[in-house]
PDB file of N, CA, C, O and CB in Angstrom:
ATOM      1  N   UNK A   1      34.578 112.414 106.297  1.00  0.00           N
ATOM      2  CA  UNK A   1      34.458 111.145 106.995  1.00  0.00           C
ATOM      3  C   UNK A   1      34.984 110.038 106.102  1.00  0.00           C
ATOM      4  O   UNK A   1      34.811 109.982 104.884  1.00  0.00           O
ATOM      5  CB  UNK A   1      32.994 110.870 107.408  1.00  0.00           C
ATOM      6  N   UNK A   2      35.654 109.155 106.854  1.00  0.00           N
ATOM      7  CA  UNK A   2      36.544 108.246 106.012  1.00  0.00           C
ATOM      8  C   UNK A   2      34.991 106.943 105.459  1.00  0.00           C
ATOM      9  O   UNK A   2      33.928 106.901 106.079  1.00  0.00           O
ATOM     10  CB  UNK A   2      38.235 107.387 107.331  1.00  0.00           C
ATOM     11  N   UNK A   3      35.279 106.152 104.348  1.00  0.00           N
ATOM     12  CA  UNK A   3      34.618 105.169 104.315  1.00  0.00           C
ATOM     13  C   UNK A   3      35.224 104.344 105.279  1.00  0.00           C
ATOM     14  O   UNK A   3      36.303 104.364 105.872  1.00  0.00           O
ATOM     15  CB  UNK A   3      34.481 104.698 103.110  1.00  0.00           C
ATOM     16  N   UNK A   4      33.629 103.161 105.269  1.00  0.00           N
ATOM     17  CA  UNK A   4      33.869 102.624 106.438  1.00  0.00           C
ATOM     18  C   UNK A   4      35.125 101.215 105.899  1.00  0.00           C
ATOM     19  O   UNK A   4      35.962 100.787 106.693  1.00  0.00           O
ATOM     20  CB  UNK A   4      32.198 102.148 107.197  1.00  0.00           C
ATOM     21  N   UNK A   5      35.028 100.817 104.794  1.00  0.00           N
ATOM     22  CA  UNK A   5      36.120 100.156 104.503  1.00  0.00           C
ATOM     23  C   UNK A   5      37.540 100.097 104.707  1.00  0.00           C
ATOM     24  O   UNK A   5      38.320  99.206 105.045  1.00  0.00           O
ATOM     25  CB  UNK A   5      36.062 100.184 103.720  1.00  0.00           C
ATOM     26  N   UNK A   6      37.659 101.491 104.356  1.00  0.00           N
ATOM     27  CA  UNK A   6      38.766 101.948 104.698  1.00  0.00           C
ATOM     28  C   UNK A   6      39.411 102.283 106.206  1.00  0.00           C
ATOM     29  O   UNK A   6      40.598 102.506 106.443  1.00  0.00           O
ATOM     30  CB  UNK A   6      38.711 102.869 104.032  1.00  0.00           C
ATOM     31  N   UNK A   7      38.272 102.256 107.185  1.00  0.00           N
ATOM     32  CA  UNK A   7      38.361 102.081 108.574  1.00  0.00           C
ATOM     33  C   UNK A   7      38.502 100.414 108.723  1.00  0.00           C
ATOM     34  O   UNK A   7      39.295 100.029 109.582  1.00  0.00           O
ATOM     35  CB  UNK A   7      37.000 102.777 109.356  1.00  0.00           C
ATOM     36  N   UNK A   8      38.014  99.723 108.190  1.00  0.00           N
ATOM     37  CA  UNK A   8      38.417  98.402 108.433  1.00  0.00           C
ATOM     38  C   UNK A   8      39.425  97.950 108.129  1.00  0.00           C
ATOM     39  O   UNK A   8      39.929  97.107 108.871  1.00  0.00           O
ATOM     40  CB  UNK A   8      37.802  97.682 108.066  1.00  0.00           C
ATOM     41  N   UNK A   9      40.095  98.357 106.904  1.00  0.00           N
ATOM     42  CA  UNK A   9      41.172  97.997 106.391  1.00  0.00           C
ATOM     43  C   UNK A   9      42.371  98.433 107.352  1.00  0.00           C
ATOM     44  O   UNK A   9      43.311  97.783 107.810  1.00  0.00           O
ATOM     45  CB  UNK A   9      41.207  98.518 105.055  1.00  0.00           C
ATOM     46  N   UNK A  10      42.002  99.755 107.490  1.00  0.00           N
ATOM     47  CA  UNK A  10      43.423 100.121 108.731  1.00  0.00           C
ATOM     48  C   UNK A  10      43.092  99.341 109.977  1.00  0.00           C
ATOM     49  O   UNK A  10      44.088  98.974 110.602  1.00  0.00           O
ATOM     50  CB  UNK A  10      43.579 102.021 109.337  1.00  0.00           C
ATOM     51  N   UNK A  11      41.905  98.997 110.491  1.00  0.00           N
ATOM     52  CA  UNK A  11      42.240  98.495 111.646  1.00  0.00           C
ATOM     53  C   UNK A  11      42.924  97.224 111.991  1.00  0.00           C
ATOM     54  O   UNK A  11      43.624  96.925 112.958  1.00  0.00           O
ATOM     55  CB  UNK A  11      41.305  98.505 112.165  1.00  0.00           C
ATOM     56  N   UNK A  12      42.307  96.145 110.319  1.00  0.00           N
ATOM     57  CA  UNK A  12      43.240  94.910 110.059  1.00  0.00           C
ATOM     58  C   UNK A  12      44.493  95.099 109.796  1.00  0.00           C
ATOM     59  O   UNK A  12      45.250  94.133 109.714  1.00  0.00           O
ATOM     60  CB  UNK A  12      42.875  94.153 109.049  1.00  0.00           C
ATOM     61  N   UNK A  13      44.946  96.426 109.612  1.00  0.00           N
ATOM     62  CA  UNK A  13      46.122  96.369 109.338  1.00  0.00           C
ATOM     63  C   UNK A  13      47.041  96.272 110.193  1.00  0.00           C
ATOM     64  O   UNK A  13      47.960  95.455 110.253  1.00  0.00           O
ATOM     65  CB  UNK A  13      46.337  97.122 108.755  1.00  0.00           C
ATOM     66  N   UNK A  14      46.650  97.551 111.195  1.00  0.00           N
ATOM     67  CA  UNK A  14      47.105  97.753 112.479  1.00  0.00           C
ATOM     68  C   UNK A  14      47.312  96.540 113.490  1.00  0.00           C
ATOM     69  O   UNK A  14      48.261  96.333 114.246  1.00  0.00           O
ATOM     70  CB  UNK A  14      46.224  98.637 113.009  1.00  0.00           C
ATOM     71  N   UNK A  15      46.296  95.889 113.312  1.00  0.00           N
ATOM     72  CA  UNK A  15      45.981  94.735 114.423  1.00  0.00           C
ATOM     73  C   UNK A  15      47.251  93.781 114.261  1.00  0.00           C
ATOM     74  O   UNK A  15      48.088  93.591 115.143  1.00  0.00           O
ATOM     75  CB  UNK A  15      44.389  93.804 114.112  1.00  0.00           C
ATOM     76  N   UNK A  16      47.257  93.052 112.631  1.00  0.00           N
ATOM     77  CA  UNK A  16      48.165  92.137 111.854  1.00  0.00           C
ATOM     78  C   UNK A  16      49.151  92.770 112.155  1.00  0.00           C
ATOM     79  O   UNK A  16      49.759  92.171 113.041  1.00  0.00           O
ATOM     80  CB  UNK A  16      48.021  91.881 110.389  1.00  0.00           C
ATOM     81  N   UNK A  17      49.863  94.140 111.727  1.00  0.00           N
ATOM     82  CA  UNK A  17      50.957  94.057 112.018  1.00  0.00           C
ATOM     83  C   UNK A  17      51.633  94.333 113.525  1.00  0.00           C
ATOM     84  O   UNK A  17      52.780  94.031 113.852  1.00  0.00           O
ATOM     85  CB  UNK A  17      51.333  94.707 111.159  1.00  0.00           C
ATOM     86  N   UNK A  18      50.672  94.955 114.316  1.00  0.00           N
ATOM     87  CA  UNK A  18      51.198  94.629 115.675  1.00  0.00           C
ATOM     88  C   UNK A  18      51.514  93.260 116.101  1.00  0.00           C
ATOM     89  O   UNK A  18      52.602  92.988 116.608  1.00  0.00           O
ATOM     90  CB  UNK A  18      50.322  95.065 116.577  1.00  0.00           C
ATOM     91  N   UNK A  19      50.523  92.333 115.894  1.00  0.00           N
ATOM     92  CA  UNK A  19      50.188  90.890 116.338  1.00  0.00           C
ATOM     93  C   UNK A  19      51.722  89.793 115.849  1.00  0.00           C
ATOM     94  O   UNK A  19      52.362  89.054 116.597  1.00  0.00           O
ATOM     95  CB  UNK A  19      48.472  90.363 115.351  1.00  0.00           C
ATOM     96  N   UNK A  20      51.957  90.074 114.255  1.00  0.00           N
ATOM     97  CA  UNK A  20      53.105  89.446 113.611  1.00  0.00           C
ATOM     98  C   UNK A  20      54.110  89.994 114.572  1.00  0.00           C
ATOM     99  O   UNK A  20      54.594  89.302 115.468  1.00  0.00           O
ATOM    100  CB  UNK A  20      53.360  89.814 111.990  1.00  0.00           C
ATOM    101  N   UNK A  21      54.381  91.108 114.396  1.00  0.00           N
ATOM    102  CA  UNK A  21      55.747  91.857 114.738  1.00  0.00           C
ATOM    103  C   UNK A  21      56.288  90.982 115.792  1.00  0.00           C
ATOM    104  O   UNK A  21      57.147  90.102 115.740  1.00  0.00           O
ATOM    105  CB  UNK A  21      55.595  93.485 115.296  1.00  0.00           C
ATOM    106  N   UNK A  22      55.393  91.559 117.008  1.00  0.00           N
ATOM    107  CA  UNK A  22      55.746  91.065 118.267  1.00  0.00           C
ATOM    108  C   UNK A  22      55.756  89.865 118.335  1.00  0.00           C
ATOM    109  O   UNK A  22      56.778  89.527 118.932  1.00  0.00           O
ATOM    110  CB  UNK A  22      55.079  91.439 119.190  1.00  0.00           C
ATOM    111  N   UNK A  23      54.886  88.621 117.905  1.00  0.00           N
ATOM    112  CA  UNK A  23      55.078  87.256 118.054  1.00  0.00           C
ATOM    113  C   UNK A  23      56.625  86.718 117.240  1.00  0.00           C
ATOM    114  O   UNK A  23      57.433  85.929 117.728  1.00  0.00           O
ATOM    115  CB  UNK A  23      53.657  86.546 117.408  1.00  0.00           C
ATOM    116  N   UNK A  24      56.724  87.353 115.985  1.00  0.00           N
ATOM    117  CA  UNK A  24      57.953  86.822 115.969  1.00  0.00           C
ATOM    118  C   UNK A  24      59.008  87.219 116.272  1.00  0.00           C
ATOM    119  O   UNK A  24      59.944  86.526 115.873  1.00  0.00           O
ATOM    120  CB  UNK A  24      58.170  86.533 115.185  1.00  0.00           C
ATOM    121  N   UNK A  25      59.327  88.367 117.022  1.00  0.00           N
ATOM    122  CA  UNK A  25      60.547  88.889 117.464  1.00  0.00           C
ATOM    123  C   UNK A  25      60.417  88.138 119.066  1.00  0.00           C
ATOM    124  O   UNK A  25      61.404  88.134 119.801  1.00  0.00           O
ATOM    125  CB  UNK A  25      60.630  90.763 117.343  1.00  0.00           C
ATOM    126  N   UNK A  26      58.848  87.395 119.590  1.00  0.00           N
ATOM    127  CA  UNK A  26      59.186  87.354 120.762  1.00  0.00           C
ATOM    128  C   UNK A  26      59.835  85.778 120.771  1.00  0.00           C
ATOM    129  O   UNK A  26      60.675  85.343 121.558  1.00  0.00           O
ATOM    130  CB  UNK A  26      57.952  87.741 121.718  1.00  0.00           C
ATOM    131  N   UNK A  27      59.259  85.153 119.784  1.00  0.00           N
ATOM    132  CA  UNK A  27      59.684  83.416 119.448  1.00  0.00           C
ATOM    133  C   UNK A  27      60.459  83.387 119.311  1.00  0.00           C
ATOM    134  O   UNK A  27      61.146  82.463 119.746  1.00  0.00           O
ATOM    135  CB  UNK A  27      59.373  82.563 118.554  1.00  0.00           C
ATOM    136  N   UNK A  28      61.225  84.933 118.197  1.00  0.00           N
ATOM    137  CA  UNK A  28      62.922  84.708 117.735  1.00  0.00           C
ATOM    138  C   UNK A  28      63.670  84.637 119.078  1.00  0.00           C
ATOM    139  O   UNK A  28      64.577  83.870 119.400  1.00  0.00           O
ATOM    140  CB  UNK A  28      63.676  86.148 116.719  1.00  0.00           C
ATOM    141  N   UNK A  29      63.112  85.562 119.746  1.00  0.00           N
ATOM    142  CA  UNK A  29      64.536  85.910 121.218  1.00  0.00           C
ATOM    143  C   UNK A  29      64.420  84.131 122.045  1.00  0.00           C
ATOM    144  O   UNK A  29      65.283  83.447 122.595  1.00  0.00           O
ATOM    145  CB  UNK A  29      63.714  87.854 123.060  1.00  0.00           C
ATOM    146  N   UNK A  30      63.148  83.926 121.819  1.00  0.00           N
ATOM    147  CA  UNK A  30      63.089  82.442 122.594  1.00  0.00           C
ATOM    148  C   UNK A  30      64.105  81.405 122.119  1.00  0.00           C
ATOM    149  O   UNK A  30      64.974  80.835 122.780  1.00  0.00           O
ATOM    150  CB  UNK A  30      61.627  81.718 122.376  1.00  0.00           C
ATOM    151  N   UNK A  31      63.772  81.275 120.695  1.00  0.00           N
ATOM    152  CA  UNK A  31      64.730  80.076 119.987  1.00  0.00           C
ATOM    153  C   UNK A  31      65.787  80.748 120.216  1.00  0.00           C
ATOM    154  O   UNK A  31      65.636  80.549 121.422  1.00  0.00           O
ATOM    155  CB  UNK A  31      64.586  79.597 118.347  1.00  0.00           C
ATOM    156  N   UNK A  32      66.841  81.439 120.176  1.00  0.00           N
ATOM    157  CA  UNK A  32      67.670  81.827 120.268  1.00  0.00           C
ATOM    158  C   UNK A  32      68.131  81.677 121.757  1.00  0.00           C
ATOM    159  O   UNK A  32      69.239  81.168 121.926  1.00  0.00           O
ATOM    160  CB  UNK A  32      67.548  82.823 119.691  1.00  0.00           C
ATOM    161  N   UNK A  33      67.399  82.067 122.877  1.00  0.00           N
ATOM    162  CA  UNK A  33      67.913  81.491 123.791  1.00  0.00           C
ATOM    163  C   UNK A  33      68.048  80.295 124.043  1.00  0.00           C
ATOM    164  O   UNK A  33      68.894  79.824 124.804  1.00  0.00           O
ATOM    165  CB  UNK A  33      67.581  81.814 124.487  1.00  0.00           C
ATOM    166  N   UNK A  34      67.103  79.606 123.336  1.00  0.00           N
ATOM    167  CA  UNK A  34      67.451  77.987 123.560  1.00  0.00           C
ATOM    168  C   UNK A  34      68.430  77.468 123.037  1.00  0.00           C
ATOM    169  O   UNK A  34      68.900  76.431 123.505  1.00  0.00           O
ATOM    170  CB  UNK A  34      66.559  77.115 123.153  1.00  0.00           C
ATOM    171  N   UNK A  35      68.982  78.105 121.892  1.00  0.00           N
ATOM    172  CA  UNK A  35      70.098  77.861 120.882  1.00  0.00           C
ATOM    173  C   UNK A  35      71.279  78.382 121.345  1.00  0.00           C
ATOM    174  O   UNK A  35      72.337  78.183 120.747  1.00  0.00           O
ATOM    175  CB  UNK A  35      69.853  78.436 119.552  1.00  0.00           C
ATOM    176  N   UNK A  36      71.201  79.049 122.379  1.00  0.00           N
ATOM    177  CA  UNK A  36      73.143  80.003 123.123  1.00  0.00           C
ATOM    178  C   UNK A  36      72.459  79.602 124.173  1.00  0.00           C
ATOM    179  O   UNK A  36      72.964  80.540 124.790  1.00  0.00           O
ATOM    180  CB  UNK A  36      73.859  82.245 123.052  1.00  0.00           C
ATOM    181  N   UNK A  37      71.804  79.111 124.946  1.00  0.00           N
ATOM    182  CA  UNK A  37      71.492  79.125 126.301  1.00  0.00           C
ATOM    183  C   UNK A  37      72.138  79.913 127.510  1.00  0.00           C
ATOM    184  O   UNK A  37      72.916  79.687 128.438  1.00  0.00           O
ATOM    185  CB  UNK A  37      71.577  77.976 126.565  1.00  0.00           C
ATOM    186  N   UNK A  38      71.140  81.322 126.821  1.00  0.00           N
ATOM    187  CA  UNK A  38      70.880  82.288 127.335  1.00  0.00           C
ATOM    188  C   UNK A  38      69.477  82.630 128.153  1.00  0.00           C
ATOM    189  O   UNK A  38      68.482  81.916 128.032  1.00  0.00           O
ATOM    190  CB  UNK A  38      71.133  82.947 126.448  1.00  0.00           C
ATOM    191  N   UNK A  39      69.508  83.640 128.880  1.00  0.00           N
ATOM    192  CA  UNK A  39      68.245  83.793 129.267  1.00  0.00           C
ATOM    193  C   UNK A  39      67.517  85.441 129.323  1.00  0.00           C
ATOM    194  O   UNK A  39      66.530  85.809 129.959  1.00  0.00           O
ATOM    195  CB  UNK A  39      68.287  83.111 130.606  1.00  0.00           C
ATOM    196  N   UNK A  40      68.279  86.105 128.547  1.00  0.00           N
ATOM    197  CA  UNK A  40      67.664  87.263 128.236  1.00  0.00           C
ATOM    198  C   UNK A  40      67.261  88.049 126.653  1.00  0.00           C
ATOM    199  O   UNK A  40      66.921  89.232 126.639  1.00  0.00           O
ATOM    200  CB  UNK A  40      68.458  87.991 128.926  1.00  0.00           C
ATOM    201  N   UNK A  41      67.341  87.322 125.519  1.00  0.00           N
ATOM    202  CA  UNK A  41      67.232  87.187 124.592  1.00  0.00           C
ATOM    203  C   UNK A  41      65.809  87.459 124.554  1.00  0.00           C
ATOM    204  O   UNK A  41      65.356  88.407 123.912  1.00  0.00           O
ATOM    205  CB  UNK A  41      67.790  86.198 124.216  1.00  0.00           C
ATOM    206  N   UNK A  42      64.939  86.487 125.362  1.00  0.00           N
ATOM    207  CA  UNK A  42      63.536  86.414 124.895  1.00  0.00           C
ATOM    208  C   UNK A  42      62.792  88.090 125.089  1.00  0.00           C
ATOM    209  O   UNK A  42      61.935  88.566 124.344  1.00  0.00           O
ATOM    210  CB  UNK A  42      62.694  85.106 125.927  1.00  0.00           C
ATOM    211  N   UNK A  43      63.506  88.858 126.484  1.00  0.00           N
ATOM    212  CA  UNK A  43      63.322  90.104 126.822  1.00  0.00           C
ATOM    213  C   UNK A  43      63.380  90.958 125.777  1.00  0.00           C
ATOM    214  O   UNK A  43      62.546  91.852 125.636  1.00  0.00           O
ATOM    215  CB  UNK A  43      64.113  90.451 127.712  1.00  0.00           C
ATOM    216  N   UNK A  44      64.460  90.741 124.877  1.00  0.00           N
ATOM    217  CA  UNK A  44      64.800  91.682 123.986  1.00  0.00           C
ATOM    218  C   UNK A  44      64.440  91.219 122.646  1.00  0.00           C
ATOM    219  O   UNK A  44      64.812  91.916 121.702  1.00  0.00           O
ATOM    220  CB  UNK A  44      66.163  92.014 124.098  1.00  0.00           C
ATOM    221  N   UNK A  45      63.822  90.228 122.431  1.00  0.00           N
ATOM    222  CA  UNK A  45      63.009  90.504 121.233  1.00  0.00           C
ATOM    223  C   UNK A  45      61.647  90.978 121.944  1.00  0.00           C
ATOM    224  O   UNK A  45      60.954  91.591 121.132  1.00  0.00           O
ATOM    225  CB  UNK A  45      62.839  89.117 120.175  1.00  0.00           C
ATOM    226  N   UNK A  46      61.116  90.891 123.080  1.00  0.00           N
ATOM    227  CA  UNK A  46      59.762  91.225 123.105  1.00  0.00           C
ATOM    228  C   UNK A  46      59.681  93.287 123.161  1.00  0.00           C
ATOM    229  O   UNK A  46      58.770  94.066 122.879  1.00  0.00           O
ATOM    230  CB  UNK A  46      59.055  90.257 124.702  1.00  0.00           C
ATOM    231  N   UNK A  47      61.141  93.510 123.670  1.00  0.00           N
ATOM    232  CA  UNK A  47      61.131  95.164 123.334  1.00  0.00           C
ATOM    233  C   UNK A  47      61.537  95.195 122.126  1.00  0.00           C
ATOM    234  O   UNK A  47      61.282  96.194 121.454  1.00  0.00           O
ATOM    235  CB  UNK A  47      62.065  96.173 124.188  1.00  0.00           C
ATOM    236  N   UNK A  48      62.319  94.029 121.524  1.00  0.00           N
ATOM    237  CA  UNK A  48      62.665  94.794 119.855  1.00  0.00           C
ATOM    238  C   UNK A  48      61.150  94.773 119.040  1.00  0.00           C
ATOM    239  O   UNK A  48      60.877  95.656 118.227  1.00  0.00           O
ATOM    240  CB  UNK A  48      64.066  93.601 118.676  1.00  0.00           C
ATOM    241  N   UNK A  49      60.215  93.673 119.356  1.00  0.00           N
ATOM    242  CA  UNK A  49      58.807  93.520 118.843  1.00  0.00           C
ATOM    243  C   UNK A  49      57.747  94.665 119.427  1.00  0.00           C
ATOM    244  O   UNK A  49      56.799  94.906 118.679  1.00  0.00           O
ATOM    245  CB  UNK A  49      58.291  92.018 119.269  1.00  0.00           C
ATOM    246  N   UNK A  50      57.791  95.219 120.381  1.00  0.00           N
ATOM    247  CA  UNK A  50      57.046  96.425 120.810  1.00  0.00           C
ATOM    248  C   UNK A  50      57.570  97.640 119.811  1.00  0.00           C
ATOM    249  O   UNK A  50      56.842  98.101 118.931  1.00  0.00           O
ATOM    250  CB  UNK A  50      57.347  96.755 122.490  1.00  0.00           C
ATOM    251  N   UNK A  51      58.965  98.117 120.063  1.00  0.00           N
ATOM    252  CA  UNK A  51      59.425  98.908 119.691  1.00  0.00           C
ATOM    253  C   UNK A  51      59.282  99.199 117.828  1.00  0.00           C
ATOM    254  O   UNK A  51      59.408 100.334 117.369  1.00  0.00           O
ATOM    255  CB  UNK A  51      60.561  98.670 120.343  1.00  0.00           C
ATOM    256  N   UNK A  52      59.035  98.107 117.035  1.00  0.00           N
ATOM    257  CA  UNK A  52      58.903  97.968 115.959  1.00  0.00           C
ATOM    258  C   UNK A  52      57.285  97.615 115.890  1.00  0.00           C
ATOM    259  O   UNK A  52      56.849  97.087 114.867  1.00  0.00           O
ATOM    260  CB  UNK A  52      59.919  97.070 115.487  1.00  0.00           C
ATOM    261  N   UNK A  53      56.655  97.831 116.682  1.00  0.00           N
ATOM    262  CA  UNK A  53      55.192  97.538 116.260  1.00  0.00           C
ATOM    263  C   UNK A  53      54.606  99.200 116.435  1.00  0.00           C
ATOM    264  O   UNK A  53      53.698  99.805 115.864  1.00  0.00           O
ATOM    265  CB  UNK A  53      54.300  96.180 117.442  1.00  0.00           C
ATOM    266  N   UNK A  54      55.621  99.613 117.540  1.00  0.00           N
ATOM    267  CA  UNK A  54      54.826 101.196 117.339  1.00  0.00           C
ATOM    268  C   UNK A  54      55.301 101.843 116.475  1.00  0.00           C
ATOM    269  O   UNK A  54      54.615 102.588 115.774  1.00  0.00           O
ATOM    270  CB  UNK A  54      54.838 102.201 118.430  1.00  0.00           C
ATOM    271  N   UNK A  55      56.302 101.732 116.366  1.00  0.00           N
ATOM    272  CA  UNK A  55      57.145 102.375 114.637  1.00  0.00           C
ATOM    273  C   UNK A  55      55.972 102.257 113.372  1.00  0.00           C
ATOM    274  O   UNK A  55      55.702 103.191 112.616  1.00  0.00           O
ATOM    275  CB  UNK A  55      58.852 101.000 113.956  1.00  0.00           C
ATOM    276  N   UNK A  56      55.253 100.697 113.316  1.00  0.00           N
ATOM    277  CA  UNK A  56      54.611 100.339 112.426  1.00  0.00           C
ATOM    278  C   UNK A  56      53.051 101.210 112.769  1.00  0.00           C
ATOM    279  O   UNK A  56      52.321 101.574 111.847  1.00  0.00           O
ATOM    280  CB  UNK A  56      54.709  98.729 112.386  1.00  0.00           C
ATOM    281  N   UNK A  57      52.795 101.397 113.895  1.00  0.00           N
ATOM    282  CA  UNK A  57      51.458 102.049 113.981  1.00  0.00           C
ATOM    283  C   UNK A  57      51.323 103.407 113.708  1.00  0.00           C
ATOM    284  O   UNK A  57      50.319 103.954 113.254  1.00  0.00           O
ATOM    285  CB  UNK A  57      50.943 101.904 115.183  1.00  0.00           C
ATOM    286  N   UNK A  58      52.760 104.109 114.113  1.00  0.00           N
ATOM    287  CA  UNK A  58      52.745 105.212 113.374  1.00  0.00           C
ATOM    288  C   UNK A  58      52.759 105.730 112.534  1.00  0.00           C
ATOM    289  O   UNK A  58      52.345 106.874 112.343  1.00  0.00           O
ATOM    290  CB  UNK A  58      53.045 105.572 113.422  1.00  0.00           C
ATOM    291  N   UNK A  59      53.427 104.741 111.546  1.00  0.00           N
ATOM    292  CA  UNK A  59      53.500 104.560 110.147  1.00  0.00           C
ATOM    293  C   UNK A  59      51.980 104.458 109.062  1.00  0.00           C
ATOM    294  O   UNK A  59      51.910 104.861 107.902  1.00  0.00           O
ATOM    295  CB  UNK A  59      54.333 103.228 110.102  1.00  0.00           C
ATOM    296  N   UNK A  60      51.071 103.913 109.728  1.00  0.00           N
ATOM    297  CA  UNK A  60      50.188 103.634 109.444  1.00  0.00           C
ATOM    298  C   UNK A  60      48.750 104.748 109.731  1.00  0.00           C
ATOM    299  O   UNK A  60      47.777 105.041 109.037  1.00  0.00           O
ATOM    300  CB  UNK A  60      50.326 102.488 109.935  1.00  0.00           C
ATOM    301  N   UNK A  61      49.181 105.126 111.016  1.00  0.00           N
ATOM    302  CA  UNK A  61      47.867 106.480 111.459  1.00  0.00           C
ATOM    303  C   UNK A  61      48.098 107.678 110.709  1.00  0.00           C
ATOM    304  O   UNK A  61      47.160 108.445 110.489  1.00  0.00           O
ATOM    305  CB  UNK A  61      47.896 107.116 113.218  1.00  0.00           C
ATOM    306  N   UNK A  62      49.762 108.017 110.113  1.00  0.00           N
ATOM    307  CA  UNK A  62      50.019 109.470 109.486  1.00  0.00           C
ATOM    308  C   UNK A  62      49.077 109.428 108.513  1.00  0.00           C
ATOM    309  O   UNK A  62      48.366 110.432 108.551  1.00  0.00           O
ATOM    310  CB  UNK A  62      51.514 109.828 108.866  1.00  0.00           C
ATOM    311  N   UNK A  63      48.841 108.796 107.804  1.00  0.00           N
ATOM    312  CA  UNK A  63      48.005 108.871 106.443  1.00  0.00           C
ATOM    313  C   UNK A  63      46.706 109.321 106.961  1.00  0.00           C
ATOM    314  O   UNK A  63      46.104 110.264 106.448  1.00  0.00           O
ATOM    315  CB  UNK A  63      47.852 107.388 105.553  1.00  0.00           C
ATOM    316  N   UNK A  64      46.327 108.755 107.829  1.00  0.00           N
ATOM    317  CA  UNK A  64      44.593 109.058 108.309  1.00  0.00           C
ATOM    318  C   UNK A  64      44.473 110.288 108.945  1.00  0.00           C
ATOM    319  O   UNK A  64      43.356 110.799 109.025  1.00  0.00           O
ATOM    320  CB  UNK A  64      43.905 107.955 109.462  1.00  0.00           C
ATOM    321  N   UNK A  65      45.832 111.063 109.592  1.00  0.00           N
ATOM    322  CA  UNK A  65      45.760 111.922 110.290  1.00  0.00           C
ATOM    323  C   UNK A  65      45.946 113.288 109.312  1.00  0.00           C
ATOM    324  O   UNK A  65      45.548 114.441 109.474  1.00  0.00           O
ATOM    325  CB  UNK A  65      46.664 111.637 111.367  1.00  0.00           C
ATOM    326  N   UNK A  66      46.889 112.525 107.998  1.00  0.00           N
ATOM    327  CA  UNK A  66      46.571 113.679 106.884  1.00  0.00           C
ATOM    328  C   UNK A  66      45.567 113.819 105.922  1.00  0.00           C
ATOM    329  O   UNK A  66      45.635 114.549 104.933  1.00  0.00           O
ATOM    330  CB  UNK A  66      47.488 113.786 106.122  1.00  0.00           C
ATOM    331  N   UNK A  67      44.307 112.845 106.351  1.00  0.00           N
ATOM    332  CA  UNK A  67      42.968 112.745 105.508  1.00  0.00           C
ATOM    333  C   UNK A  67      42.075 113.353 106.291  1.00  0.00           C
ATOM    334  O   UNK A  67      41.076 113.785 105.716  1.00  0.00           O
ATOM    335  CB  UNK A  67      42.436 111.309 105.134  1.00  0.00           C
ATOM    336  N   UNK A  68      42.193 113.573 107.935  1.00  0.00           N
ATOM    337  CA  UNK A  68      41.601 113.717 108.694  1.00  0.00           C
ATOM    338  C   UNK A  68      42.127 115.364 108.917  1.00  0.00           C
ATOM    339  O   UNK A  68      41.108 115.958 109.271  1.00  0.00           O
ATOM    340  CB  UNK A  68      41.691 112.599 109.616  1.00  0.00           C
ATOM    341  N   UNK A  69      42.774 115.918 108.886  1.00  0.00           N
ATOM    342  CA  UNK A  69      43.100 117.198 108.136  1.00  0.00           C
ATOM    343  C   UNK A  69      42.973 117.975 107.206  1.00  0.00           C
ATOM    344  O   UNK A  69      43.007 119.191 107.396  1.00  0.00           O
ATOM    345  CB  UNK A  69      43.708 117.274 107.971  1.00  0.00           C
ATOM    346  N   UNK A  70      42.759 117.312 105.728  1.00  0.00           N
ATOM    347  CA  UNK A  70      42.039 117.820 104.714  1.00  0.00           C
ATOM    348  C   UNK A  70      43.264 117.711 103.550  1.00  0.00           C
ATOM    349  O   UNK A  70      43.118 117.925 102.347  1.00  0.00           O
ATOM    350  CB  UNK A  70      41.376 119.380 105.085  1.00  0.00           C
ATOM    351  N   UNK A  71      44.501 117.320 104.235  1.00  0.00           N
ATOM    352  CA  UNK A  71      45.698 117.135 103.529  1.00  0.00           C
ATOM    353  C   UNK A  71      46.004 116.455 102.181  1.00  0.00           C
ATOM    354  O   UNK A  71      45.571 115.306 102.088  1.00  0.00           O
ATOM    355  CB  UNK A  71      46.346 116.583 104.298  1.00  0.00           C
ATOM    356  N   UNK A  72      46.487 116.813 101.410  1.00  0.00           N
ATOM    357  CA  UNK A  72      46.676 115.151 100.531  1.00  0.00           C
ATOM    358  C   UNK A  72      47.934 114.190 100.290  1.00  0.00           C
ATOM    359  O   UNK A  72      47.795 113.135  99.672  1.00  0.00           O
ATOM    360  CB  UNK A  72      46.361 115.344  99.048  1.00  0.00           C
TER     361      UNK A  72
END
């Protein structure tokens, strides 16, 4: 069983870096459309910010899933 710290720590982690990712890839596609006045920019940072937030969550659960295995 993991300490419980260490359950907190991943979950702040997880949370923060989902939360960053996506807000600024979704602001970037915004300013940017305001800056080429465009109107699909904002779409594609909010999939480039999904797409890089699950990258980041996966990144983050392997470790627990190889502690949670017995792995080292």
């Amino acid at each position: 069983m993991l300490p419980l710290k260490v359950i907190v720590g991943m979950s702040l982690q997880l949370g923060f870096s989902v939360a960053t990712t996506t807000i600024l890839c979704v602001f970037g596609g915004h300013w940017l459309d305001e800056k080429l006045g465009t109107n699909y920019l904002f779409w594609i940072g909010l999939a480039l910010g999904l797409i890089i937030s699950l990258y980041l969550v996966w990144k983050i659960v392997q470790p627990l899933q190889a502690i949670a295995r017995g792995e080292k």
